[in-house]
N, C-alpha and C positions, 0 to 999 in steps of 0.2 A: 813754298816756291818750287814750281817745276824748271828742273834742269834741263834746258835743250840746246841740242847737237844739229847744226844749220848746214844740211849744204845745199850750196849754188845759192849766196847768199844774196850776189851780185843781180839773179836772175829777176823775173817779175814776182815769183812767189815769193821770193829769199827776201827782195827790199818792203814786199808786202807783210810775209812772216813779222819783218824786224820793229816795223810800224805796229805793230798790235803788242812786242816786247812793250815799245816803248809808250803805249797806253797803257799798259801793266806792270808798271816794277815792279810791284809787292806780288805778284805772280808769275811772271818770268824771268830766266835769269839764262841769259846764251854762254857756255862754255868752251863750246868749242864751233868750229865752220870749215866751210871750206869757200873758195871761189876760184873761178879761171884766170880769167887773164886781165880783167877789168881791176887794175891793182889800183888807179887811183880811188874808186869806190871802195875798193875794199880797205885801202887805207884810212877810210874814210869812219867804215862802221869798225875795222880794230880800236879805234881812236874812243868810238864811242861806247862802246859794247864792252870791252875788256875782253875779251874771249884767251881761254888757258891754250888753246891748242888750233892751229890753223895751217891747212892745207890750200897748198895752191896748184896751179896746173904744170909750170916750168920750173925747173931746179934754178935757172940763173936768177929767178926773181926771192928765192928761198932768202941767199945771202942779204939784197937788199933790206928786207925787210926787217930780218933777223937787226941786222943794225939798226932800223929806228925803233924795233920795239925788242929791248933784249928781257922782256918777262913773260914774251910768250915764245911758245914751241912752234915751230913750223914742221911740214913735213910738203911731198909734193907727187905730185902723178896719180895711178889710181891705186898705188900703194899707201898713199898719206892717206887718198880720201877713205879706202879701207879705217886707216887706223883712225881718223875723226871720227867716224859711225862706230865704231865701238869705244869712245876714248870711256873711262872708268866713271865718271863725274857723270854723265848726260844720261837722262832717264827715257825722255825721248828725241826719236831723231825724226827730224821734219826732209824728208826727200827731196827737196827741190831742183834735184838737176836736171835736167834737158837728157833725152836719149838713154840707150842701154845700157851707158856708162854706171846705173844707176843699178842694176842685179846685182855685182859682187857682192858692193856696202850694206844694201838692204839684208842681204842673206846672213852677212857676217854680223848685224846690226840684229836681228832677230834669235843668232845663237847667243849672242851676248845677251838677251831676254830684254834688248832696249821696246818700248812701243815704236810703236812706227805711227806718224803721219804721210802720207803716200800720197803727193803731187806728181810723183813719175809713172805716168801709164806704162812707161816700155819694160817696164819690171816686169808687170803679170802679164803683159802681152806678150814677151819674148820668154818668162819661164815660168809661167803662173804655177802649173800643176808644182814645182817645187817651192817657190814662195809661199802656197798657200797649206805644202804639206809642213814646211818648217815651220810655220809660224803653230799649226796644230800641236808638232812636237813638241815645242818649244813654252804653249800657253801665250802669245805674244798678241796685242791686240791691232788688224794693219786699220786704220784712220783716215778715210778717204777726203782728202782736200778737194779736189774736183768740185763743184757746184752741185753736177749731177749724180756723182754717188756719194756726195754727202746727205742729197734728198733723198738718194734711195733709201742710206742708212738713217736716216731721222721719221722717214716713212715704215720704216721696220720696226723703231724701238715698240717691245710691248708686242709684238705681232709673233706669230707663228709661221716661219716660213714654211713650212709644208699648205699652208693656206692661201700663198702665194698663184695666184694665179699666170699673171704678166708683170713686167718690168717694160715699163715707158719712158723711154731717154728725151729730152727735148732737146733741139737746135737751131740754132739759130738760121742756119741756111748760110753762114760767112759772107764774106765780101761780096760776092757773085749769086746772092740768091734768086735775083729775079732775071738771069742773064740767061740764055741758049747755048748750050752747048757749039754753036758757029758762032758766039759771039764771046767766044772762052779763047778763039785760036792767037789773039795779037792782046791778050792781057797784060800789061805790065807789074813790075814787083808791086811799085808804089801801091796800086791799085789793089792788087792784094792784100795788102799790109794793113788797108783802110777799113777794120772791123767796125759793124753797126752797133754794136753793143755793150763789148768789152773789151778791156786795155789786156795786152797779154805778149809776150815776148813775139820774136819774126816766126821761132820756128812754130809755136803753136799759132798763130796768127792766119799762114799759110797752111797748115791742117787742117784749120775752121772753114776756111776759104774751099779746098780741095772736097771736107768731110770726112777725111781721113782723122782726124780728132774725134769725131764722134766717133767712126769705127774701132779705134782702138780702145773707145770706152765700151762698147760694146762687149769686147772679148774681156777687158775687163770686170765688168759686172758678170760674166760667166763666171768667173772665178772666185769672185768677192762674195756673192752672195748664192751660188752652185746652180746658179739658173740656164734651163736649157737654150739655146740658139733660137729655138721655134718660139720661145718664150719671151721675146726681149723684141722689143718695138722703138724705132727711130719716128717721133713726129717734128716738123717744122713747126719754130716755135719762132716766131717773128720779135716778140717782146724782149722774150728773156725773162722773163717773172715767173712762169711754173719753171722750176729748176729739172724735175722729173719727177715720176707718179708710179706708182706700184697698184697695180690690180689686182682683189681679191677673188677667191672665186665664188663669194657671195655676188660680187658683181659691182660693190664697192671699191672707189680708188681714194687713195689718199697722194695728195700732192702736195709739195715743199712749196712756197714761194716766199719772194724777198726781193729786195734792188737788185740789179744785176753787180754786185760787187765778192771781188775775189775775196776780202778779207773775213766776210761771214763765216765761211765756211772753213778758210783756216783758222781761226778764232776758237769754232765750235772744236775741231780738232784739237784744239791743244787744250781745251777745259775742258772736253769729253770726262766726264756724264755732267759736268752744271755746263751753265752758261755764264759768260759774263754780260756787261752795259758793253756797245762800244759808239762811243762818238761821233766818228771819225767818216761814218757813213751814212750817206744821205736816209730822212726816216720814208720809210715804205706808206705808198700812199697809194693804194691801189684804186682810190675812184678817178685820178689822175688816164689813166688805162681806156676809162670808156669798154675796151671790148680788148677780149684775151682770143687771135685766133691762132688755130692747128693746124696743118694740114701734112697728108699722107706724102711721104718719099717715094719722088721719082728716083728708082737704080738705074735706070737708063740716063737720065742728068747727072745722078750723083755718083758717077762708075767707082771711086775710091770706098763707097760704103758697100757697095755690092763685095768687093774683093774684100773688105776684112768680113763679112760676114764668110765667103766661100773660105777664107784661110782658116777664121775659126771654127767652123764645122768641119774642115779637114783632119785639122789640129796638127799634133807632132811636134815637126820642125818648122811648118807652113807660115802660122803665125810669127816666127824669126824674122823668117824671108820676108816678110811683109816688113814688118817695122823698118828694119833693116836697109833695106832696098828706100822703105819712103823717106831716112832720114837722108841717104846720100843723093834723093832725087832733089828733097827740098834744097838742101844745101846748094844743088847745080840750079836747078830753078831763082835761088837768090845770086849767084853768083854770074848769073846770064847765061850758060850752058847749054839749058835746056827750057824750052815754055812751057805755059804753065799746065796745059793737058800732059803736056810730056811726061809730067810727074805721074801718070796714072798707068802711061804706058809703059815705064819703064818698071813700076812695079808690078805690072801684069807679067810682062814677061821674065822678069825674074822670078815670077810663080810660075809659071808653065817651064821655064830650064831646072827649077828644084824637083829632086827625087824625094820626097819626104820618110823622113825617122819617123817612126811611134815612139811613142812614151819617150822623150832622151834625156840623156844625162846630163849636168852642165857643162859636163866636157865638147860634149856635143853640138850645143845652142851654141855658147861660143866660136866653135869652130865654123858653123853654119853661118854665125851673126859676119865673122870675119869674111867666109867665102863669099858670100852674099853682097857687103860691102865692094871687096875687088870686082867684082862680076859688074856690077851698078856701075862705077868705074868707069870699067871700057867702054856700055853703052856711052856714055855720057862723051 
């Protein structure tokens, strides 16, 4: 039975994660978690789960709970979720929180020699070059939940990646695929929120929408599998059934497909190298499909994919500023603040006021990730 350490259990991966638990008892066993602020669910899955050790977001909620469950440990802020990601029991730990909050634990969750399953892009985007040097020092193995680079990594098994030619992300194009950039200026949330394909919390929902979800898979797969910028291809993928394809330089591709459902690929994550059966999701029928199309990214429609590719070819601190800037856009985009192209301008120009670091430290990222935040701020 594998031990796993949950956090952001409340989120869509977390209560997806928990669903595949509870297809598997005789193979899962959650010991520890975390969640925010959603305490009725989460008293929900303590109840169900047993879990030894749980982190929450607010200290006053610490005490409540502490009294209705006095055989587990609480702890709270991003010093508890610290101490979750390494608790001693958990062999791995499934990433599932939202935003950058998500670097510490991972880092600290990797010197502990935990596995990682990695649902949080903002980890490798905001510090990949040291995620991916500890995880080397460490022997630690990172488990891409993502759709799309868990196809990349199931396209790899067996391969030689210096034979690697290309890396082809697929996307879906989000809410607004077949829309005009002048018919983007009076978009409402709702309407954002309304994904063709896949069920996924606000804030990834409104990245899908933007493209900025893809881009930051992007800089991602740089890092995951050390492939160059010039090498990594974005096609619209209308379906959802090719997940992503890797290109040999024989001229051969091999591509991943399957239903469009998130729990595949965490599933595959957590029984990495077997597989299990699972139920629970609809069975793949692909003559249902009639015809699978592709088509080439416009960067001029999709200005959020242009900017993470210039941040990630920049690199340094660049890619921070990105993340960073797009988490406190989206936030003002769902809050009414700002519409919804605003979110593209407001991370552009918090690229163009960054002076970028080479190579930096995590003293640094953070301090960037921080600057970056207030600056997004005042625009807003």
């Amino acid at each position: 039975m594998k031990k796993i350490i949950l956090l952001g259990a409340t989120g869509s991966i977390g209560t997806q994660t928990l669903e595949i638990v509870r297809e598997h008892p005789d193979k899962f066993d959650v010991v520890a978690l975390s969640f925010g602020r959603n305490i009725g669910l989460g008293r929900k899955i303590i109840t169900e789960f047993r879990p030894k050790k749980v982190s929450v977001q607010n200290k006053r909620d610490v005490e409540t709970l502490r009294a209705e469950f006095p055989n587990v440990e609480f702890v709270y802020g991003i010093s508890g979720l610290r101490e979750i990601a390494t608790f001693k029991e958990g062999e791995v730990v499934v990433n599932a929180v939202i935003g950058s909050v998500g670097l510490l634990p991972t880092l600290d969750a990797i010197q502990a020699k935990k596995e990682i399953a990695i649902a949080n892009k903002e980890t490798l985007v905001t510090a990949g070059h040291l995620v991916m040097a500890e995880a080397a020092k460490h022997n630690v193995n990172l488990l891409p939940v993502d759709s799309e680079h868990s196809a990349i990594f199931q396209a790899l098994n067996g391969e030689n990646k210096r034979e690697v030619a290309k890396i082809i992300l697929t996307a879906s194009g989000g809410s607004f695929r077949d829309k005009s950039r002048d018919e983007l200026k009076n978009v409402t949330v709702k309407e954002a929120l309304n994904h063709p394909n896949w069920s996924m919390g606000n804030k990834l929902t409104i990245d899908s929408a933007t493209m900025f979800n893809k881009g930051l898979e992007v800089i991602e797969a740089h890092w995951l599998y050390g492939t160059d910028y010039d090498a990594i291809e974005v096609v619209i993928h209308r379906e959802s059934v090719v997940h992503s394809m890797v290109e040999f330089v024989d001229g051969s591709l091999i591509a991943q497909l399957g239903t469009p459902d998130m729990r595949i690929p965490i599933q595959y994550a957590l029984t990495y190298p077997k597989r299990a059966s699972i139920s629970f999701s609809e069975p793949f029928d692909i003559t249902k499909y009639g015809a699978l199309h592709f088509e080439k990214v416009d960067f001029d429609r999709f200005m959020a994919l242009k900017l993470a590719f210039q941040a990630g070819k920049i690199g340094g601190t660049m890619p921070t500023v990105l993340n960073a800037a797009n988490e406190i856009a989206v936030a003002g985009f769902l809050n009414g603040q700002v519409a919804f192209q605003g979110i593209e301008a407001v991370v552009e120009n918090a690229m163009h006021n960054h002076q970028v670091i080479p190579n930096p430290s995590l003293d640094t990222i953070l301090e960037v990730d921080q600057e970056t935040r207030a600056y997004v701020k005042t625009l807003l």
